[in-house]
C-alpha positions as CSV (number, residue, x, y, z in Angstrom):
1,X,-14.8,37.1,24.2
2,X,-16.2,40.3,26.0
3,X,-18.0,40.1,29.5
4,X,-20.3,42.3,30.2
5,X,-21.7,42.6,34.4
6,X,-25.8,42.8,34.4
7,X,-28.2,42.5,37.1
8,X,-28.3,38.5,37.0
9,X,-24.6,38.3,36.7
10,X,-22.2,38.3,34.1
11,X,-23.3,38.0,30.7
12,X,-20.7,36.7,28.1
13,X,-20.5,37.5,24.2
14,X,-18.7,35.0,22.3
15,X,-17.2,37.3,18.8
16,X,-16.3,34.4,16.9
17,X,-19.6,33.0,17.0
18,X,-21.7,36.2,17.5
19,X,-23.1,35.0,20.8
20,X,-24.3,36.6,23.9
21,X,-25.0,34.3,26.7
22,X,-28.1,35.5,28.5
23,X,-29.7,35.9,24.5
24,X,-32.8,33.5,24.1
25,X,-31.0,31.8,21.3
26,X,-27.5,31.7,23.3
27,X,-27.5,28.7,25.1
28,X,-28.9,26.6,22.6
29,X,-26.6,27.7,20.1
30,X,-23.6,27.2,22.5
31,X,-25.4,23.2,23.6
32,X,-25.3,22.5,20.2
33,X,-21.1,23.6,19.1
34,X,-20.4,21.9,22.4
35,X,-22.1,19.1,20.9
36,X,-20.3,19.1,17.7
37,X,-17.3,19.3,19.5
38,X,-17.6,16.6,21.6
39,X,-18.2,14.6,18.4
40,X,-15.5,15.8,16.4
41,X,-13.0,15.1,19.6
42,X,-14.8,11.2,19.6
43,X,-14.2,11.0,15.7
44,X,-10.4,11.8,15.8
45,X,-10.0,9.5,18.9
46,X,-11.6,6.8,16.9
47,X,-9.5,7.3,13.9
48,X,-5.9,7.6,16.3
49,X,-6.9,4.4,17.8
50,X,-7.6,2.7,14.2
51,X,-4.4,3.8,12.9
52,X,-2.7,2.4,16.1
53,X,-4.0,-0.9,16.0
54,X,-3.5,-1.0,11.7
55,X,0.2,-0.7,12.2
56,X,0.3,-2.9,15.1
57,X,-1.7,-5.2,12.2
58,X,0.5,-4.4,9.9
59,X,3.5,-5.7,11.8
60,X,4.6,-1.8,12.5
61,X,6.3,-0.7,15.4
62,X,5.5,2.8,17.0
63,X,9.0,3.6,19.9
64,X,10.4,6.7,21.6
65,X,13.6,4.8,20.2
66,X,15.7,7.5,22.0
67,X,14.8,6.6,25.3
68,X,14.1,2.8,24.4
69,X,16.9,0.5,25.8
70,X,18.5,-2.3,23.5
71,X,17.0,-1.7,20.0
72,X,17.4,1.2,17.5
73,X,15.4,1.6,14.6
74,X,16.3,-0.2,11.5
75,X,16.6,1.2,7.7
76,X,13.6,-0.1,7.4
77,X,11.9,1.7,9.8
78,X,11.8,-2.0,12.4
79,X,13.7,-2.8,15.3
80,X,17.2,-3.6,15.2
81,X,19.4,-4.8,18.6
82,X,21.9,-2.2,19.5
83,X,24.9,-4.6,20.4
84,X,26.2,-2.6,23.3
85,X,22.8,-1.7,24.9
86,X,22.0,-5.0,24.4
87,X,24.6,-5.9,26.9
88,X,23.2,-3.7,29.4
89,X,19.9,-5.1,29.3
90,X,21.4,-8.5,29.6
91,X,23.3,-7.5,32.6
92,X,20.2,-5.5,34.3
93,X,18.3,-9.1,33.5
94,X,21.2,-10.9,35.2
95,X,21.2,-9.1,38.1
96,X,17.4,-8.9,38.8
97,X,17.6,-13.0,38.2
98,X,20.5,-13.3,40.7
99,X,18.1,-11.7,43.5
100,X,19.2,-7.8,43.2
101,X,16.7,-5.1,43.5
102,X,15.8,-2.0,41.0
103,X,17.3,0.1,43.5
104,X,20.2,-2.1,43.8
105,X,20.6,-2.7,40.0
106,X,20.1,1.4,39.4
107,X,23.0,1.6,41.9
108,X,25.3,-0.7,40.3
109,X,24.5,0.4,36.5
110,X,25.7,4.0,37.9
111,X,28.4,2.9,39.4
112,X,30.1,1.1,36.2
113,X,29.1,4.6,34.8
114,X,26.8,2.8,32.5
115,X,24.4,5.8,30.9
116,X,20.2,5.7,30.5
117,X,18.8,5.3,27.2
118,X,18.7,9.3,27.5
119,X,22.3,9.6,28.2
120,X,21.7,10.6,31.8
121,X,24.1,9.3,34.6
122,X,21.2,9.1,37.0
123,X,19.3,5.9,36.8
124,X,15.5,5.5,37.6
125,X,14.8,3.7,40.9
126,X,11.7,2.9,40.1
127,X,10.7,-0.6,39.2
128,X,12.0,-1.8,35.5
């Protein structure tokens, strides 16, 4: 893109797409690929979203399994309990049920030296 300073301002000219802004046939040209753009950004957000809700369908399940506590993915590509996660999540449930806070339940996870999904020491404080 080249911009060139004229007495009404600055005049752009697009070289991809031959264009000069302030030309008569510039801004139509550039209404209409903005157009097309728009529409080819609708279409592939329509077609993410089908493919989201066909494996959902389809029994399918879509994880950041490295940061997800209690499950790891299966040979088959499904969810399969992680045995000792599984007893962290149990014990963050516990707690929560026998009146403890998140903050409360981060501080005690860290203390036992119990790791995050990640592998961080540090424990979220926000709500589970």
């Amino acid at each position: 893109m080249e911009c060139t300073r004229t007495d009404h301002g600055v005049e752009c000219f697009f070289e991809k797409e031959n264009i000069w802004i302030f030309d008569g046939k510039g801004e139509l040209l550039i209404t209409i690929m903005s157009s097309l753009a728009q529409e080819e950004s609708r279409s592939i957000s329509e077609n993410v979203t089908w493919g989201h809700r066909k494996r959902m369908a389809d029994g399918k399940v879509t994880l950041a399994y490295s940061t997800f506590l209690g499950y790891d993915r299966g040979e088959d590509g499904g969810l399969v309990i992680n045995p000792q996660e599984a007893e962290t999540v149990r014990l963050i449930y516990r707690s929560f049920m026998d009146g403890m806070t998140p903050i409360g339940i981060c501080h005690m996870l860290e203390e036992k030296g119990v790791l995050t999904p990640g592998k961080k020491k540090k424990w979220s404080e926000k709500p589970f």
